[in-house]
C-alpha positions as a Markdown table, in Angstrom:
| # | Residue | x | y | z |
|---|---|---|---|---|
| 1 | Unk | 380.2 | -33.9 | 13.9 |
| 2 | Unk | 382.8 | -33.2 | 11.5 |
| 3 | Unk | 381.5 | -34.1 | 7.6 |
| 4 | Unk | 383.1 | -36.5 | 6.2 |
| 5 | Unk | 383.0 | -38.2 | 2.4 |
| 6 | Unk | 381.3 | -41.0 | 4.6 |
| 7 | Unk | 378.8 | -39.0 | 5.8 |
| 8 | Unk | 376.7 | -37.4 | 3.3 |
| 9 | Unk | 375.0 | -33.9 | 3.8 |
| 10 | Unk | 371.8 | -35.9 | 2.9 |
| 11 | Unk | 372.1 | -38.0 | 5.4 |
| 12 | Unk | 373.3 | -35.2 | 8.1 |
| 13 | Unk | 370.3 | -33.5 | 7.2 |
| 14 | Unk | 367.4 | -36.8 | 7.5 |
| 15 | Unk | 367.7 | -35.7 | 11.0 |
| 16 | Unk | 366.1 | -32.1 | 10.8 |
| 17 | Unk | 362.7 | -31.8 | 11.6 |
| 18 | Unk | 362.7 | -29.7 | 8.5 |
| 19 | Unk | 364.0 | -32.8 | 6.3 |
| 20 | Unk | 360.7 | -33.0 | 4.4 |
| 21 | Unk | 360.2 | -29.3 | 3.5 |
| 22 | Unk | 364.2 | -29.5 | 2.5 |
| 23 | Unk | 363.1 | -32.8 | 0.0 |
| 24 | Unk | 360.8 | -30.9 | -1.7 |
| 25 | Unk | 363.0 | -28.3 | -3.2 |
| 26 | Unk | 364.1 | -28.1 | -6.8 |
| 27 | Unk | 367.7 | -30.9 | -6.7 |
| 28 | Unk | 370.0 | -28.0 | -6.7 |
| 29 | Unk | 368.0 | -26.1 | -4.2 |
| 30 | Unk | 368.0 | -29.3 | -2.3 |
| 31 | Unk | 371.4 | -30.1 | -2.3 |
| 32 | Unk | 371.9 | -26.7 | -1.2 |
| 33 | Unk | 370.3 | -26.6 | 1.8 |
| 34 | Unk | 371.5 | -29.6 | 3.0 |
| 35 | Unk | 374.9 | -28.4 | 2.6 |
| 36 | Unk | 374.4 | -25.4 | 4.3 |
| 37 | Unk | 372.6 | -27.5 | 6.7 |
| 38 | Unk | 375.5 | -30.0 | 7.4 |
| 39 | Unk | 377.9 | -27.2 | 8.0 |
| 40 | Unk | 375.5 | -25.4 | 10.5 |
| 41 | Unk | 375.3 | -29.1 | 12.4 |
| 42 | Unk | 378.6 | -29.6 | 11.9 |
| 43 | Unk | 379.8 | -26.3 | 14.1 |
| 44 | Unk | 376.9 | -26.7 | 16.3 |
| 45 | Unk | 378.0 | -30.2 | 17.8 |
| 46 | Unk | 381.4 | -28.5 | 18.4 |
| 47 | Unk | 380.1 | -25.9 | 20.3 |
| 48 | Unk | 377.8 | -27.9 | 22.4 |
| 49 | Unk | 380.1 | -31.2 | 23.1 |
| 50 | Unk | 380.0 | -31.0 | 27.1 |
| 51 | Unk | 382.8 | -34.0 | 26.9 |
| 52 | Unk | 385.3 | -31.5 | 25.3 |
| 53 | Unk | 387.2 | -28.5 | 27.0 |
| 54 | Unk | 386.6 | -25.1 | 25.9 |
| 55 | Unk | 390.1 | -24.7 | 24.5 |
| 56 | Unk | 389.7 | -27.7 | 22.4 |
| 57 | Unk | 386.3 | -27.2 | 21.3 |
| 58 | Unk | 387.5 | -23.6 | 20.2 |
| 59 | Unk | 390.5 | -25.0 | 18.5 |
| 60 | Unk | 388.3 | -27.2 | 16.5 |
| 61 | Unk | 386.3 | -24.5 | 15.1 |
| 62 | Unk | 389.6 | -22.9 | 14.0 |
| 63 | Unk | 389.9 | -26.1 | 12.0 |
| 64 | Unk | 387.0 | -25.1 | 10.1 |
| 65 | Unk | 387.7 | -21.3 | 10.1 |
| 66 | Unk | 391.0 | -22.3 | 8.2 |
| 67 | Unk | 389.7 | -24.6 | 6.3 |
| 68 | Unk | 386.5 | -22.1 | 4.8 |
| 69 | Unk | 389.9 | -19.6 | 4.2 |
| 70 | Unk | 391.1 | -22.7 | 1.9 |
| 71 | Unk | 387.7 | -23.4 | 0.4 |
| 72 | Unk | 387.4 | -19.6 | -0.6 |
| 73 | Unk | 390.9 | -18.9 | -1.6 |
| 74 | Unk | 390.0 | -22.2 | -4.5 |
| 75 | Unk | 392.0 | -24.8 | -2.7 |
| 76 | Unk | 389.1 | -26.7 | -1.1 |
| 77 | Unk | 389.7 | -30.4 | 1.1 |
| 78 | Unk | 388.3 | -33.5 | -0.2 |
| 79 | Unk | 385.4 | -33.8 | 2.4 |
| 80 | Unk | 384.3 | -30.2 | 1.4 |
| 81 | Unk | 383.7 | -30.4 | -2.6 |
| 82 | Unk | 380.4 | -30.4 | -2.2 |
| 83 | Unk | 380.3 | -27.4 | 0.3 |
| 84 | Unk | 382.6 | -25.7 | -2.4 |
| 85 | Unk | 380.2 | -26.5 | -5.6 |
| 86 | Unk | 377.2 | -25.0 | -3.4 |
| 87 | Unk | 379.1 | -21.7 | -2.6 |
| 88 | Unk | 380.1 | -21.2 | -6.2 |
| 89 | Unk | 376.6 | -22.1 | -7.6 |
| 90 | Unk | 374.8 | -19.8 | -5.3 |
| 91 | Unk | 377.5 | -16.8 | -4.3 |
| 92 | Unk | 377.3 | -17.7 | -0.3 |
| 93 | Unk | 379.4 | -15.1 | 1.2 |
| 94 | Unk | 382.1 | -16.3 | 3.8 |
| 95 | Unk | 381.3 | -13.7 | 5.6 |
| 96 | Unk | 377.9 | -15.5 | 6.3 |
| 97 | Unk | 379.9 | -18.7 | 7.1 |
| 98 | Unk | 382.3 | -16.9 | 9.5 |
| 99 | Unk | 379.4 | -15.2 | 11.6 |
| 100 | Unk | 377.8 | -18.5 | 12.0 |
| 101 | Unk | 381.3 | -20.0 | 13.8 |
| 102 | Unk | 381.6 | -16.7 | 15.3 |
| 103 | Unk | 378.1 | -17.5 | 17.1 |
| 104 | Unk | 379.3 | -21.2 | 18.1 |
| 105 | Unk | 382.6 | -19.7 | 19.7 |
| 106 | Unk | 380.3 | -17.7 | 22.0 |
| 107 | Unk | 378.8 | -20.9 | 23.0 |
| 108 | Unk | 382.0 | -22.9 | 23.1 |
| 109 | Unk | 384.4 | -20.3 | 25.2 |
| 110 | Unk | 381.9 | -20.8 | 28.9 |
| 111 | Unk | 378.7 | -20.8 | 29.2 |
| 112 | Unk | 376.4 | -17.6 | 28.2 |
| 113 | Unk | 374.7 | -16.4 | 31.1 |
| 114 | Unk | 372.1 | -13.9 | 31.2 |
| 115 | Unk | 374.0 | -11.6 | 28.3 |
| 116 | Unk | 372.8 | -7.7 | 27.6 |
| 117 | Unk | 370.1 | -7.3 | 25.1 |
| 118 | Unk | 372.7 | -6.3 | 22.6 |
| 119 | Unk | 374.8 | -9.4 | 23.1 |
| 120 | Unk | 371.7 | -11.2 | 22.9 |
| 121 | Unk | 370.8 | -9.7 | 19.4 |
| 122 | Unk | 374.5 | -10.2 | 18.2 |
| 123 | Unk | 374.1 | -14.1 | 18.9 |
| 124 | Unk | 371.0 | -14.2 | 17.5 |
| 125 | Unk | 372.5 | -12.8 | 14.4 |
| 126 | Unk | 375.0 | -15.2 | 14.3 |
| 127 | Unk | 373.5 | -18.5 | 14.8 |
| 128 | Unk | 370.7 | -17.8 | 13.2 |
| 129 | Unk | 369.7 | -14.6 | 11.3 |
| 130 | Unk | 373.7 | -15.6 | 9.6 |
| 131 | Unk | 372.2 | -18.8 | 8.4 |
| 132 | Unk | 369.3 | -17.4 | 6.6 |
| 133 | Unk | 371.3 | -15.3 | 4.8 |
| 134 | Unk | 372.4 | -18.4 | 3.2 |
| 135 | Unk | 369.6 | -20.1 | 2.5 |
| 136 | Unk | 367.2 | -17.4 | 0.9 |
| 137 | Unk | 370.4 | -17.1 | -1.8 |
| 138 | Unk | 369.8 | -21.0 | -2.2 |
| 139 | Unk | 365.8 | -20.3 | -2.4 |
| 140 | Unk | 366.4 | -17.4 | -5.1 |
| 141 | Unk | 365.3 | -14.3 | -3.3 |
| 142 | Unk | 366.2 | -10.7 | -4.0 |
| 143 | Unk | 369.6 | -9.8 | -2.3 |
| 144 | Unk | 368.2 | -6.8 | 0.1 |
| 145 | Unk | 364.6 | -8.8 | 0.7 |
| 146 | Unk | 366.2 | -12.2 | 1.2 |
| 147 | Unk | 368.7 | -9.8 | 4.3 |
| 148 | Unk | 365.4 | -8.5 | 5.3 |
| 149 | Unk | 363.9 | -11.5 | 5.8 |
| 150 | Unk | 366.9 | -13.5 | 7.7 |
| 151 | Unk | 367.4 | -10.7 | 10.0 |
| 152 | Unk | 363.4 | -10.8 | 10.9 |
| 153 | Unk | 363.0 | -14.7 | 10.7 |
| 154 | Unk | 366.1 | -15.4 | 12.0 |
| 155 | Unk | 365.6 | -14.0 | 15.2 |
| 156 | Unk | 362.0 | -15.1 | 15.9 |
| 157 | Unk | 363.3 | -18.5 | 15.1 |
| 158 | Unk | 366.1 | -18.3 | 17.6 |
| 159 | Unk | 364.1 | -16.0 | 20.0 |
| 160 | Unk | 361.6 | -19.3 | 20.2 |
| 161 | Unk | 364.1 | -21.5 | 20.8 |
| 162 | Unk | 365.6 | -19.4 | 24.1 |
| 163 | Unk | 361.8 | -19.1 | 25.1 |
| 164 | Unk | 361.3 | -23.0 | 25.0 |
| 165 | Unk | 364.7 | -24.3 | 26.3 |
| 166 | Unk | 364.9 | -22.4 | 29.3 |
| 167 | Unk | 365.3 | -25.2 | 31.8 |
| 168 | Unk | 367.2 | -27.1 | 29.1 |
| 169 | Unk | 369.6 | -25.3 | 28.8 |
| 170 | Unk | 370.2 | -24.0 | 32.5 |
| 171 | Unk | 370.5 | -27.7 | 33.0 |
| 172 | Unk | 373.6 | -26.9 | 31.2 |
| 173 | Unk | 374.6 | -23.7 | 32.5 |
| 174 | Unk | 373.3 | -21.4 | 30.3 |
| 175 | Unk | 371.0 | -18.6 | 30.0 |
| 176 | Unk | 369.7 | -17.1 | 27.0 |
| 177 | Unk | 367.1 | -14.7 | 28.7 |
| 178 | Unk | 368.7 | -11.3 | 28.7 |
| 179 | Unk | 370.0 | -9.8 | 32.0 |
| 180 | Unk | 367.5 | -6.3 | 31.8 |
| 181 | Unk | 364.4 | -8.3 | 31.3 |
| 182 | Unk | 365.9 | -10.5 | 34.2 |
| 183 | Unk | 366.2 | -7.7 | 36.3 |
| 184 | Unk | 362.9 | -6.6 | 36.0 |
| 185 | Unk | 361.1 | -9.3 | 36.9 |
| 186 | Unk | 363.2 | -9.1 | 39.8 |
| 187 | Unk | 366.0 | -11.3 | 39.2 |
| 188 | Unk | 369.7 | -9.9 | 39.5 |
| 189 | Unk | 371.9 | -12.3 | 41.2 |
| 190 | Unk | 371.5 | -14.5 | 37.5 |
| 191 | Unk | 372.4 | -18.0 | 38.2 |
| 192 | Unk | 371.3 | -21.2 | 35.5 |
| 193 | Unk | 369.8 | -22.6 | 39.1 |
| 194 | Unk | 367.7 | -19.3 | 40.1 |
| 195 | Unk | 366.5 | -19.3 | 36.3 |
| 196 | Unk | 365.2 | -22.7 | 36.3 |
| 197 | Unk | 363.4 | -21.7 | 39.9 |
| 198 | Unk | 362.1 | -19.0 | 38.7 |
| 199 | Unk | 358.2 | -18.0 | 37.5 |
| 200 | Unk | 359.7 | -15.8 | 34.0 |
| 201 | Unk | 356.6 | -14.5 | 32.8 |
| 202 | Unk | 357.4 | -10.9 | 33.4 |
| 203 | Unk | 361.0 | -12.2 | 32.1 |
| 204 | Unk | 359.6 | -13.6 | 29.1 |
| 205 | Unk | 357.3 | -11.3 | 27.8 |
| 206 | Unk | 359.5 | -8.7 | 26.4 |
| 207 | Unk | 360.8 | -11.7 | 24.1 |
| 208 | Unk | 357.8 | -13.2 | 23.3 |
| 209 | Unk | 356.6 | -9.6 | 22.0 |
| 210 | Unk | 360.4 | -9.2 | 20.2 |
| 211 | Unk | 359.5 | -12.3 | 18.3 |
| 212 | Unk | 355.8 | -12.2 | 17.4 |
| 213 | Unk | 357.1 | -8.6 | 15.8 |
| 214 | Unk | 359.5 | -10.4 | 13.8 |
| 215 | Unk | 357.0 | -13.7 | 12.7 |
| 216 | Unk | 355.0 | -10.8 | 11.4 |
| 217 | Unk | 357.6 | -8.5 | 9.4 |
| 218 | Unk | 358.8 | -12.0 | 8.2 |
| 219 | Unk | 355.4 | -13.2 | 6.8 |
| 220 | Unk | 355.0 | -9.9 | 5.6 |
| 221 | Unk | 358.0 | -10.0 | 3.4 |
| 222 | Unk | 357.5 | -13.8 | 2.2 |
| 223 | Unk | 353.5 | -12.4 | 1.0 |
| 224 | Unk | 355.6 | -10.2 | -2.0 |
| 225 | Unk | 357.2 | -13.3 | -3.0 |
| 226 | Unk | 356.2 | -16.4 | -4.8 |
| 227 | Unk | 355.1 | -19.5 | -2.8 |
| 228 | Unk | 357.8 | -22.0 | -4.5 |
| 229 | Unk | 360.5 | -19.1 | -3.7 |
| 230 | Unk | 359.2 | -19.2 | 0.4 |
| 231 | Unk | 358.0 | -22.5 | 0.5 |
| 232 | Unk | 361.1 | -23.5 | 2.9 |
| 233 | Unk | 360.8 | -20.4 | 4.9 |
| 234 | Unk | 357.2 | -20.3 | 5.5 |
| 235 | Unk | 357.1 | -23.4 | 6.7 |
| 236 | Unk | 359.5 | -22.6 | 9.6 |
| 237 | Unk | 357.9 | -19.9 | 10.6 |
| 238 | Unk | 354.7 | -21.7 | 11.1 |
| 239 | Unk | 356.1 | -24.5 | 12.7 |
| 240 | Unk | 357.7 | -22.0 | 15.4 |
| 241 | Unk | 354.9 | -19.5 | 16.0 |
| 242 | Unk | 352.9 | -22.6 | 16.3 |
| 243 | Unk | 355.6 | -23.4 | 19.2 |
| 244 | Unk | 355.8 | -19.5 | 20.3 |
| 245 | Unk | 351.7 | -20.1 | 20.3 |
| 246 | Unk | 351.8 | -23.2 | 22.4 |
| 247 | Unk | 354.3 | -21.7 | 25.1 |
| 248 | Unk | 352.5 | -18.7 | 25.6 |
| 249 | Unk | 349.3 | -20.3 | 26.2 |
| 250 | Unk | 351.5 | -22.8 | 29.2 |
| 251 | Unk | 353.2 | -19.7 | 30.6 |
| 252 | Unk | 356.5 | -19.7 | 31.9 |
| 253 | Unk | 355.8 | -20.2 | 35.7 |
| 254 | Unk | 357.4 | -23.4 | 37.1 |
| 255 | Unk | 356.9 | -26.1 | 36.6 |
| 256 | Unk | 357.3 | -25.4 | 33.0 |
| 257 | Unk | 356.3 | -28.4 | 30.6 |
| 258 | Unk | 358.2 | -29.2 | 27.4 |
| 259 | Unk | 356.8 | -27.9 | 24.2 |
| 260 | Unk | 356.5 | -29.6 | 20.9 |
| 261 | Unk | 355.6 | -29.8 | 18.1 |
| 262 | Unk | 354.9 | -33.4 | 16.1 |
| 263 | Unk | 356.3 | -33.9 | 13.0 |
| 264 | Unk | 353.3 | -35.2 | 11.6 |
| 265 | Unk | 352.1 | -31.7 | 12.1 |
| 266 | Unk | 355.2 | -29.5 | 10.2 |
| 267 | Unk | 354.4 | -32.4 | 7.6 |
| 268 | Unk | 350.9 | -30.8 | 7.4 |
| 269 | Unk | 352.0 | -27.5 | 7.6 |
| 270 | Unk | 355.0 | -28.6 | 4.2 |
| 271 | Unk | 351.9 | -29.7 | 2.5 |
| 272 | Unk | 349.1 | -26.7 | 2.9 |
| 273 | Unk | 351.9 | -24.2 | 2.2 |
| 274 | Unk | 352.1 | -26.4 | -0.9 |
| 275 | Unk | 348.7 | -26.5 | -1.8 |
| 276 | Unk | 346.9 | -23.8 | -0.8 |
């Protein structure tokens, strides 16, 4: 979903489940975000449009690769003045930017399945730890603590998504869960069928530890920081742990039922991390 001066970031970002804690911000802060957000959607439906072929889907994200180059180099297109005005106000690196496409072409050139741990980290990086990086210089944080923080959060974010869309995403051919851990638990011939066959608690757990590490280095760093600067932040890693929570009370032994949580609830959560 390309943006388009028809198609406001506002209105790309309504459909987050984080639209409320985004409303809250400060308007800059706001309009940042949902920037940043409408980009990250933007690249994401690329990479994941099953209708398209690989080559096209990675030509179109070369469309956007040339056309950050133009927005950096001052010479920005109509339908990205916006995007433009948000990376001058709050210094977003195109570095940040690229990494994030970089993590979408890995998605969008065949199907990941069952990658090394280290591959695994690198995407991780890159579609998600890459987009923090963003946002905590749109929420104001200090330059090495708001990197800290991305690379922690970031990854038990992302980390918590793998663990809950297993059968989701073999369903599409992919698998997320790294090939040692895999191995293991006794899985070697990897295939998105045997996956989605397969009891994964021994799989999972090495994960599952990975990310409750990182929910805790993450809360640790957002404690040295004022609540209106982590606000955003806080309330994502709440609404996730409470997800990591609920998976790893169900197990991940077939058949595995889909975890959620209701947005009434991350309303809640917006409004205690507000108030209390």
């Amino acid at each position: 979903m390309e943006i388009s001066p028809e198609q406001s970031s506002a209105r790309v970002a309504s459909g987050s489940s984080f639209y409320a804690a985004m409303r809250i911000l400060p308007p800059a802060q706001r309009e940042g975000m949902f920037e940043i957000y409408a980009f990250c959607r933007a690249v994401d439906d690329i990479a994941d449009d099953g209708d398209d072929t690989s080559a096209n889907r990675m030509a179109r994200l070369a469309v956007w690769r040339r056309d950050l180059a133009d927005l950096y180099d001052g010479r920005a297109a109509p339908s990205l003045a916006n995007l433009a005005r948000v990376v001058k106000q709050f210094g977003l690196k195109h570095e940040d930017f690229l990494a994030v496409i970089e993590g979408m072409e890995m998605d969008a050139c065949g199907p990941i399945v069952a990658p090394d741990l280290s591959t695994l980290d690198l995407y991780c990086d890159r579609v998600a730890s890459a987009v923090g990086r963003l946002s905590v210089k749109v929420f104001g944080m200090p330059e090495q603590e708001g990197i800290d923080l991305s690379y922690h959060l970031g990854r038990a974010l992302q980390l918590t998504n793998i663990l809950r869309d297993i059968d989701e995403d073999a369903g599409i051919a992919r698998v997320y869960l790294p090939r040692e851990t895999l191995a293991d638990a006794g899985i070697v011939n990897v295939t998105p069928e045997a996956v989605a066959a397969a009891d994964l608690d021994r799989a999972c757990a090495p994960l599952v530890a990975q990310a409750r590490e990182h929910y805790a280095r993450a809360r640790a760093i957002m404690a040295r920081h004022p609540r209106r600067v982590v606000v955003a932040p806080a309330v994502m890693a709440k609404a996730y742990g409470a997800i990591l929570d609920k998976l790893i009370a169900r197990g991940f032994a077939v058949p595995r039922e889909r975890v959620r949580v209701p947005r009434w609830r991350l309303i809640l959560m917006l409004l205690r991390q507000m108030i209390l």
